[in-house]
C-alpha angles and dihedrals in degrees: 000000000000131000106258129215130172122217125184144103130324117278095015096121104260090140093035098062096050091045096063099036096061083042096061093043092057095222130148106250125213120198137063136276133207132213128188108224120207094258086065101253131127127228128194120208141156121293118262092035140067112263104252103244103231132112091273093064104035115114115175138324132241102195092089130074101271105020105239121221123209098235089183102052093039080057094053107032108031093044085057088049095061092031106106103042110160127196103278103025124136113235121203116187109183111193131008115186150120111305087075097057094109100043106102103183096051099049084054099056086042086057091044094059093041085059089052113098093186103068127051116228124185120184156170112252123170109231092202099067124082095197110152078250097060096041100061084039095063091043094044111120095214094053128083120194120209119186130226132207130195085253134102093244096047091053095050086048086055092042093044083050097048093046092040079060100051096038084062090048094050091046102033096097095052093083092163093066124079116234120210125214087275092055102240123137129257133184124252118289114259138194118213106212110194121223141226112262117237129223126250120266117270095245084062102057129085109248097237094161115096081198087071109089119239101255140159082244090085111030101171097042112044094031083081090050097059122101121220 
């Protein structure tokens, strides 16, 4: 299964829907998160919490024309925070932009876990860029985009594809049960052969023969045949 990003407006619930994906599934989450603050800067932290606003994790600021990105301390920070990625893991990148076009490290750790088949990342890019960055994500063979619009409609299509995600990641490793459409598990198909039904033993059978002897063998059952 591909790697999955959402693209789409502000405010149209592309954080929203991995967050609480990952949240329901109840897996630990790798990766980093970003979050714009009022005064206009932007802060990188680690996924599944809120970026701690202070100058280490401040990583540009959008407030200015044009908006200004820190290369050096998304090199530093943002590469740590993709560093120990384990087979398995679950990988959230929110957001990928343009205030990291011109840092080199990190876009090269982002490339080298897009190649990976054995994790499952699912992310935040900006269609509207043309950074280096964004460009070999959208042509990346191993990446599907899924847009996102500010509707109802739009923001249960984006929940139903991240959980659809994690529901792969969490069932992936029972390869003996059958999946449906849905995802859910089911046990093994199994065909029911009748069989053929037995008789009875014969101490349990009524001696209707007159052929039988009267015998103690059968004490019920002859006792009625004897003849005084």
């Amino acid at each position: 299964m591909k790697h999955l990003f959402f693209h789409g407006p502000s405010g149209a619930g592309k954080s929203f829907a991995i967050a609480r994906a990952a949240a329901e599934a109840g897996m630990a989450c790798k990766g980093f998160c970003s979050r714009k603050a009022d005064d206009g800067f932007v802060y990188l932290g680690p996924a599944g919490a809120p970026a701690p606003a202070d100058a280490a994790h401040r990583v540009g600021c959008i407030s200015v024309r044009p908006p200004a990105g820190d290369a050096a301390r998304f090199d530093a920070l943002g590469t740590a925070l993709l560093a120990d990625v384990n087979p398995g893991d679950l990988v959230l990148m929110d957001e990928i932009g343009f205030l990291e076009r011109d840092a080199a490290t990190f876009s090269r750790r982002v490339l080298e876990l897009l190649d990976r088949t054995d994790i499952r990342i699912i992310g935040v890019c900006r269609a509207d860029r043309d950074t280096p960055l964004l460009l070999r994500l959208s042509a990346h063979p191993q990446v599907a985009q899924q847009a996102v619009e500010r509707t109802p409609a739009s923001r249960e299509a984006a929940d139903r594809a991240a959980r659809a995600r994690l529901r792969f990641e969490k069932t992936r490793d029972v390869p003996a049960a059958r999946r449906s459409q849905k995802g859910r598990l089911r046990r093994p198909f199994s065909v029911r052969v009748p069989t053929r039904r037995r008789s009875l033993p014969w101490r349990s059978r009524r001696c209707a023969s007159p052929r039988l002897p009267a015998c103690g063998a059968h004490p019920r059952a002859c006792a009625r045949r004897r003849t005084p």
